[in-house]
C-alpha positions in Angstrom: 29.8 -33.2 -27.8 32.4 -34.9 -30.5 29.3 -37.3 -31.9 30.8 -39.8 -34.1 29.8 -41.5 -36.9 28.9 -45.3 -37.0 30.4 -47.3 -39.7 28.2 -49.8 -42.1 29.0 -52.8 -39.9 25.8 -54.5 -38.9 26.9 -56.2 -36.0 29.0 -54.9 -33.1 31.3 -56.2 -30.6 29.5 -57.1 -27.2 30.7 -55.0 -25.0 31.0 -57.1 -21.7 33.1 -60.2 -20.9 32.0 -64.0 -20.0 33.4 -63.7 -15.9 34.4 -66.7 -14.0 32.6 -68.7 -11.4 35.0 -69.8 -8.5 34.1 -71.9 -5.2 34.9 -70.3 -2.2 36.4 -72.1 0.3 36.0 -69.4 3.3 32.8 -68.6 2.4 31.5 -71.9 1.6 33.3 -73.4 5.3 31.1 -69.4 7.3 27.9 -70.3 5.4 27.9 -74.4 5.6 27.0 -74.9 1.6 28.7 -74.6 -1.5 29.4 -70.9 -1.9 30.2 -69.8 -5.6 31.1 -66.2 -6.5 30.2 -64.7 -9.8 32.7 -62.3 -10.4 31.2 -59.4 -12.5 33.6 -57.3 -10.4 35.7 -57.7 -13.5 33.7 -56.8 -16.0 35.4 -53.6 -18.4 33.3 -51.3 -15.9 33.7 -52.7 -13.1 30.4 -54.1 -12.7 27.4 -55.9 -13.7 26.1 -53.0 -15.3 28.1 -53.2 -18.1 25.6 -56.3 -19.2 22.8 -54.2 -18.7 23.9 -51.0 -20.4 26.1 -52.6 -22.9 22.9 -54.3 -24.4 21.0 -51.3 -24.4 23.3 -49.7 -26.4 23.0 -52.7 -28.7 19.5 -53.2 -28.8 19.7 -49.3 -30.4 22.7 -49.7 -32.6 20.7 -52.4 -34.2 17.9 -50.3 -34.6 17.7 -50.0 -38.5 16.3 -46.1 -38.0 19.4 -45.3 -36.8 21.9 -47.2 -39.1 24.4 -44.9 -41.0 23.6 -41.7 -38.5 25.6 -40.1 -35.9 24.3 -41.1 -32.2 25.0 -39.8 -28.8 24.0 -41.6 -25.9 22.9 -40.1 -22.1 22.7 -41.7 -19.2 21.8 -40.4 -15.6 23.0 -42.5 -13.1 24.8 -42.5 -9.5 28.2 -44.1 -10.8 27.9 -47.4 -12.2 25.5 -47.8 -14.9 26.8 -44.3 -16.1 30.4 -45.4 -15.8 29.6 -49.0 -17.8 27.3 -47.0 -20.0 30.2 -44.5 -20.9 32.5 -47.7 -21.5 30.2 -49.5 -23.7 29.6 -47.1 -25.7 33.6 -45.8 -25.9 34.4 -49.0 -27.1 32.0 -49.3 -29.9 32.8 -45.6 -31.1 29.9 -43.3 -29.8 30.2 -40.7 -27.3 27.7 -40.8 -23.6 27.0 -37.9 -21.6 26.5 -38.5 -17.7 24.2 -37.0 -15.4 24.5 -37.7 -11.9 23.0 -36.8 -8.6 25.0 -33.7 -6.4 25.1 -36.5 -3.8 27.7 -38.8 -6.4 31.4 -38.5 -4.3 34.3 -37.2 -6.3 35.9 -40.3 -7.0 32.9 -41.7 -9.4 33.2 -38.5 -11.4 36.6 -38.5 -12.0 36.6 -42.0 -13.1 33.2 -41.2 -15.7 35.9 -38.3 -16.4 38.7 -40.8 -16.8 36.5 -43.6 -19.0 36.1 -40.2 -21.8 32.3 -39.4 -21.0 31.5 -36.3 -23.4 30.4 -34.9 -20.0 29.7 -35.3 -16.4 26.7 -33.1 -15.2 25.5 -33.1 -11.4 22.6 -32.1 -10.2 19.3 -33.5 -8.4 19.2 -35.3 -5.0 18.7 -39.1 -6.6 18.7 -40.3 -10.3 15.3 -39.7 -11.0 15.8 -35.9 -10.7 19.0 -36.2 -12.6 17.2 -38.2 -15.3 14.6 -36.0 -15.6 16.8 -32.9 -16.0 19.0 -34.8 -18.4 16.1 -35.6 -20.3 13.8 -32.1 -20.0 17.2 -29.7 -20.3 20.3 -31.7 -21.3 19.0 -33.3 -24.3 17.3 -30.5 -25.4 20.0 -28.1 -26.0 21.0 -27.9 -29.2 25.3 -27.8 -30.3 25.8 -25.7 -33.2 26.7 -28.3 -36.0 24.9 -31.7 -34.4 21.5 -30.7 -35.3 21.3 -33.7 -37.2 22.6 -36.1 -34.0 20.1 -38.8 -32.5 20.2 -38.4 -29.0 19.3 -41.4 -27.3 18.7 -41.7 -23.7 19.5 -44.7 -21.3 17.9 -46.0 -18.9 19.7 -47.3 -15.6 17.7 -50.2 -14.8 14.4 -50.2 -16.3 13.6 -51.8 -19.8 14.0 -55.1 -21.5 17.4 -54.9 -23.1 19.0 -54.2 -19.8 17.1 -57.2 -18.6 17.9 -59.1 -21.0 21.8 -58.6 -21.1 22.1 -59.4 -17.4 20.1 -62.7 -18.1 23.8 -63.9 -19.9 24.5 -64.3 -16.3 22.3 -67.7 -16.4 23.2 -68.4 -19.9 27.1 -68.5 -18.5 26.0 -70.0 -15.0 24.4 -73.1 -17.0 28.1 -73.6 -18.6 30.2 -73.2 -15.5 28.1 -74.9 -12.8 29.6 -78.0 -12.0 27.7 -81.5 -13.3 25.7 -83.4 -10.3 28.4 -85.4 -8.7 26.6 -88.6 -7.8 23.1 -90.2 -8.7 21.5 -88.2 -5.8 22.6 -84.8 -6.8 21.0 -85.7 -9.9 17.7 -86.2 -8.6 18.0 -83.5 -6.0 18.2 -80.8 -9.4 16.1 -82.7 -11.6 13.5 -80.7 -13.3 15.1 -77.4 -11.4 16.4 -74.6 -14.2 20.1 -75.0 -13.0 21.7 -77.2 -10.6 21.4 -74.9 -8.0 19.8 -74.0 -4.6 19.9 -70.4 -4.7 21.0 -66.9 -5.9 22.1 -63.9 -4.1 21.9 -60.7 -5.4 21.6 -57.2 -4.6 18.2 -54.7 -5.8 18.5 -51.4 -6.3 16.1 -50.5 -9.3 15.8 -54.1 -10.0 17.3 -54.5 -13.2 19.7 -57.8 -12.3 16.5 -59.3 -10.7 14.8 -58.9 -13.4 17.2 -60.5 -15.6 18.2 -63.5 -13.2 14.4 -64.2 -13.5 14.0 -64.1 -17.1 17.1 -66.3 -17.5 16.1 -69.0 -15.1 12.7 -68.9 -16.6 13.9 -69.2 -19.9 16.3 -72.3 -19.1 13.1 -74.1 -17.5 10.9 -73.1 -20.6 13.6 -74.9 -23.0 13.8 -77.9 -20.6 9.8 -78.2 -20.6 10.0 -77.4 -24.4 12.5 -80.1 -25.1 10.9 -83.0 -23.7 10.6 -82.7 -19.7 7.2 -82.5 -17.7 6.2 -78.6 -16.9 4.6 -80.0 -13.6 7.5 -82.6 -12.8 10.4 -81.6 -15.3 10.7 -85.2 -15.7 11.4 -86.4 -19.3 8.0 -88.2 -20.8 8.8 -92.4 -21.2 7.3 -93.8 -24.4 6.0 -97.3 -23.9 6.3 -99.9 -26.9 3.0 -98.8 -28.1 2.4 -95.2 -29.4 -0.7 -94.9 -28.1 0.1 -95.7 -24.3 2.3 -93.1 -22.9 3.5 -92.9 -19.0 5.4 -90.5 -17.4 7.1 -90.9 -13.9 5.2 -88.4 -11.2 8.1 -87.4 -8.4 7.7 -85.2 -5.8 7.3 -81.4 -7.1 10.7 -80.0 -7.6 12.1 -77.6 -5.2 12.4 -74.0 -6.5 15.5 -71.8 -7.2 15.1 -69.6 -4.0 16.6 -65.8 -5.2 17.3 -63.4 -2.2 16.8 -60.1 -2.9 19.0 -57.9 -0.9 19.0 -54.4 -0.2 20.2 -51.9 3.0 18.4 -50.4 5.1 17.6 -46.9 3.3 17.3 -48.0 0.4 15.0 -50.9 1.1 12.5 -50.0 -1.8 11.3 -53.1 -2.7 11.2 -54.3 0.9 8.8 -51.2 0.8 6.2 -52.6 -1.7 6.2 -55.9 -0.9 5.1 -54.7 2.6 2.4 -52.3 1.2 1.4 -54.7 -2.0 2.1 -52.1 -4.3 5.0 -49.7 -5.9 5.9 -46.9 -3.4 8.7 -44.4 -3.5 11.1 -44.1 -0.8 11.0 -40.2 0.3 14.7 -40.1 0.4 18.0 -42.5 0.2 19.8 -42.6 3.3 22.1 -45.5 3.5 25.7 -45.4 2.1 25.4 -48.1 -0.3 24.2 -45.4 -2.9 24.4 -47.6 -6.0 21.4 -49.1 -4.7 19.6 -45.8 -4.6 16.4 -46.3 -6.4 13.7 -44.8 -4.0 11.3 -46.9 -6.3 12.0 -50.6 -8.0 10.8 -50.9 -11.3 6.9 -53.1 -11.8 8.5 -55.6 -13.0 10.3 -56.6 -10.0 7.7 -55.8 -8.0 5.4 -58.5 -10.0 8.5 -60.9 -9.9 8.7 -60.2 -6.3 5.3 -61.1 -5.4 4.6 -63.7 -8.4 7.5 -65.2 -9.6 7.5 -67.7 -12.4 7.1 -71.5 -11.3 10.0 -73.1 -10.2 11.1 -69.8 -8.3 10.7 -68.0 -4.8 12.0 -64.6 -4.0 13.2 -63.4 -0.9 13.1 -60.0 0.4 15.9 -58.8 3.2 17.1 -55.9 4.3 20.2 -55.6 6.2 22.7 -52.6 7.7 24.9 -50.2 6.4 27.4 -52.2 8.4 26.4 -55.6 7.9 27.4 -54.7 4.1 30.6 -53.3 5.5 31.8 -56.6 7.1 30.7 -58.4 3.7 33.1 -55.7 2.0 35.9 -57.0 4.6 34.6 -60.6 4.5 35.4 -60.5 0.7 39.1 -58.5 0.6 40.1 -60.5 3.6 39.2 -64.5 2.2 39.1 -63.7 -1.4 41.1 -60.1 -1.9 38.4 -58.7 -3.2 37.6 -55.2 -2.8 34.0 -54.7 -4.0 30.9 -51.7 -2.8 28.7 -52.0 0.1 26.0 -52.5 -2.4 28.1 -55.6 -3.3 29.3 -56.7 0.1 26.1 -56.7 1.5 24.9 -60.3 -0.2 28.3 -61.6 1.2 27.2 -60.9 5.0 23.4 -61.9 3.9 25.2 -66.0 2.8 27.3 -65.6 6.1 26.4 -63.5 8.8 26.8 -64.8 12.6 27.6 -68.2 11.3 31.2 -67.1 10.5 31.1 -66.1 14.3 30.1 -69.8 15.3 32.3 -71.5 13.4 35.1 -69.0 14.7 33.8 -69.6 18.4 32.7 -73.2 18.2 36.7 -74.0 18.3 36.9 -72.3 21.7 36.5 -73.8 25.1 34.1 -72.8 27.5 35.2 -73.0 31.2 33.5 -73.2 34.4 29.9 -73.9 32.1 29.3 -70.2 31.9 27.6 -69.2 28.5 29.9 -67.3 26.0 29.1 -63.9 26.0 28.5 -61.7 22.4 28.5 -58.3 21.8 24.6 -57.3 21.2 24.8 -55.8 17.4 22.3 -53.6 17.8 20.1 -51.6 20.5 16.5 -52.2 20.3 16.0 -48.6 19.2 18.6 -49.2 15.6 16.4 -52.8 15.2 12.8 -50.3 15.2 14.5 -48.2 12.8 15.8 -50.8 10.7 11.7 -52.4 10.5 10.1 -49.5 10.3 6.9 -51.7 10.2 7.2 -53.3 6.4 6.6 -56.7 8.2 8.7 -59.0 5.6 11.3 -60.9 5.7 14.1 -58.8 7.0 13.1 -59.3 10.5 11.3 -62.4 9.7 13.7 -64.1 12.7 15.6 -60.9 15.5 18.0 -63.7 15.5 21.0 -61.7 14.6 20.3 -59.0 16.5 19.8 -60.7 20.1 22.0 -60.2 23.2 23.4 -64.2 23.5 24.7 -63.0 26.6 21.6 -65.2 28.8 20.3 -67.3 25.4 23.3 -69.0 23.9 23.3 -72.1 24.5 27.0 -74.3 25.5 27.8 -77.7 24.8 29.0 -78.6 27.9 30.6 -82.2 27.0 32.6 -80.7 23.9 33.0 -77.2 25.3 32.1 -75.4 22.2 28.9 -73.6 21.2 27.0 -75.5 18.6 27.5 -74.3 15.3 23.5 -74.8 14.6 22.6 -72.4 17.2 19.7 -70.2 16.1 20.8 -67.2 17.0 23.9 -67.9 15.0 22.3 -68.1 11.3 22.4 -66.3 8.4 19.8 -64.3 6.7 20.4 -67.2 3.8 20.0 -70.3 6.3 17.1 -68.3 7.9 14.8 -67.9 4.3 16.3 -71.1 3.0 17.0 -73.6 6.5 17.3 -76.9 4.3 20.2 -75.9 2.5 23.1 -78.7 3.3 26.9 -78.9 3.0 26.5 -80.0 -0.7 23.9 -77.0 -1.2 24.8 -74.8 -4.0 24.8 -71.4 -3.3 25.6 -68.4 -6.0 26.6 -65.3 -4.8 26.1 -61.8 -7.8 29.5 -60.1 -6.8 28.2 -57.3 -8.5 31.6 -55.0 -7.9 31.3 -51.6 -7.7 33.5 -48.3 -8.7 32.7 -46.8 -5.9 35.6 -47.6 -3.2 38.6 -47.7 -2.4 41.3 -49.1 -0.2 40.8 -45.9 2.1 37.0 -46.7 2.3 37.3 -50.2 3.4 39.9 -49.3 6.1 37.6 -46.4 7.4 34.4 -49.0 7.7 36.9 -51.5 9.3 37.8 -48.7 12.1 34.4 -47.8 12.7 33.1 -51.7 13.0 35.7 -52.1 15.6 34.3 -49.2 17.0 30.4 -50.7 17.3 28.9 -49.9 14.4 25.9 -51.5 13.5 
């Protein structure tokens, strides 16, 4: 295994990087707000993750118990939280074995090969299994010579340190948001945690939810703490006497509305918010298998059901292909090439409305309707529900035949760009949002693809995949 021994140092290098927030102006034009992308695509991993698991790996370095002893990590993981575990811990000088399911492709071993794991073991359907057989087998042999070793496992998604590192993300959003521009933005975000509408982001197990909460939450608790109303967020006004206080009373603040996106197939915590309660998914079956947690952690399940004032979750679940044409969406406008597990909160901001703004600029002749190409069959839309009731099929909008319903402008000749059945999942769970909205989209990244992969999912689109 090659365990190395820490130095004295007390305090270590963090091992992930401050990314940029950019405006898109594709994206923001499609989705008819202010569309920012958080570009954790270029973290040293790849992805968010390495927030998550770099921290962990902090939070145990720290760990006086272990100061001055030679520590190897384990991680079990599907690709990316092994691969940004396997970085983290490289560059701070310790050694992290990999387990990962038998169902992990080629390419995500050789690069946890390539990054210098110790090892890459497969086996198990899903991560649990290969968790639990890292953790019952793989940690439990014994090297000749490393008796004394502390072998510490990682988690992919499910304890406070990994919570906690990807709640930087609001600790960096706070810095790189842009100031209210006018007197009216600044009462539309006062007493808000950010100046911002809402977050996108993708669930698998639930650990960037979980942070995104507890950093929002944390920025309203230090705004309440340092002088502002918890019920109004409203600074308290002190009158010329000390013992008269009055505070303004506005209207209640609007929350921070966080969509939580996952595909169909591994739409676990679609699954427990539709029962009330945890449940495990009896297998993953969609391609974007970074998001392959058949069960979310309680945590975001209680975040998902109760969130913290001053926040509203979203649950939506969309296709293997919807989070395809986000893939394409995002290399095409912003030459990005991310995951479906990625892509998929890019077609969740835009959806059909990229198709009205795309359509409203052609002419309609002879008054006939324009005519769309139904995305899906009635049978793929009962798959896709399954019965959870929530919000992924909270409006059939998107999956309607326009053919007899759209609706044509006949003076201008175009087809209105507010059209129902032209809205996105995000104008559908948020419909005030306006052209000065803010919007943050997680670009979460992704190992997991390749040029090859995104050409492939482009052929079969144009073929009528949905």
């Amino acid at each position: 295994m090659g365990s190395l021994a820490p130095s004295d140092q007390k305090t270590f290098k963090t091992p992930w990087i401050e990314t940029p927030l950019v405006e898109s102006a594709c994206l923001s034009r499609a989705a008819g707000c202010r569309v920012f992308l958080k570009l954790e695509n270029v973290q040293p991993s790849g992805s968010f993750k390495s927030r998550a698991m770099g921290n962990q790996i902090l939070s145990h370095l720290q760990n006086p118990e272990y100061a001055n002893r030679r520590v190897h990590f384990f991680a079990s993981s599907g690709g990316n939280a092994g691969l940004a575990a396997v970085c983290a811990a490289r560059s701070l000088g310790y050694p992290c074995t990999v387990v990962v399911p038998v169902s992990t492709k080629p390419l995500m071993v050789e690069k946890l090969q390539a990054a210098g794991a110790a090892d890459v073991i497969r086996h198990g359907e899903n991560f649990f299994e290969a968790g639990a057989y890292m953790k019952d087998v793989i940690m439990k042999n014994t090297v000749e010579g490393e008796e004394d070793v502390v072998k510490i496992a990682l988690h992919p998604f499910d304890n406070q340190p990994i919570w906690e590192g990807n709640s930087t993300l609001i600790d960096e959003l706070e810095k790189q948001l842009p100031a209210a521009a006018n007197a009216e933005e600044e009462e539309v975000y006062r007493g808000r945690a950010l100046p911002l509408d809402a977050v996108l982001c993708s669930v698998g197990g639930g650990g960037l939810l979980n942070g995104l909460v507890m950093g929002l939450e944390k920025r309203r608790s230090q705004k309440h703490h340092n002088g502002f109303s918890s019920s109004t967020g409203h600074a308290y006004i002190d009158t010329a006497s000390a013992e008269t206080r009055t505070t303004a009373v506005p209207k209640q603040p609007s929350p921070i509305h966080l969509l939580a996106i996952e595909t169909a197939g591994t739409d676990s915590l679609a699954a427990a918010i539709a029962k009330n309660s945890l449940v495990s998914l009896p297998k993953i079956t969609s391609q974007a298998t970074s998001l392959g947690a058949i069960r979310v952690s309680e945590t975001t399940f209680q975040y998902a059901v109760a969130p913290p004032p001053g926040i509203k979750v979203h649950s939506t679940v969309l296709s293997d292909a919807d989070a395809a044409r986000g893939v394409l969406r995002l290399a095409d406008d912003e030459r990005l090439l991310v995951e479906l597990a990625c892509g998929v909160c890019v077609e969740a901001a835009i959806g059909d409305a990229a198709t009205a703004a795309s359509t409203s600029a052609l002419p309609v002749t002879g008054g006939q309707s324009t005519k769309k190409r139904k995305r899906g069959s009635e049978d793929s839309v009962s798959q896709r529900d399954e019965g959870y009731g929530d919000d992924r099929l909270s409006s059939t909008d998107n999956e309607t035949d326009l053919e007899n319903d759209a609706e044509v402008d006949n003076h201008a000749g175009r087809v209105p760009s507010n059209s129902p059945q032209l809205k996105s999942k995000l104008k559908q769970l948020v419909p005030d949002l306006t052209s000065q909205s803010r919007v943050v989209i997680i670009v979460c990244g992704g190992s997991n693809v390749t040029i090859d992969m995104a050409g492939e999912w482009r052929k079969m689109l144009a073929e009528g995949w949905v």
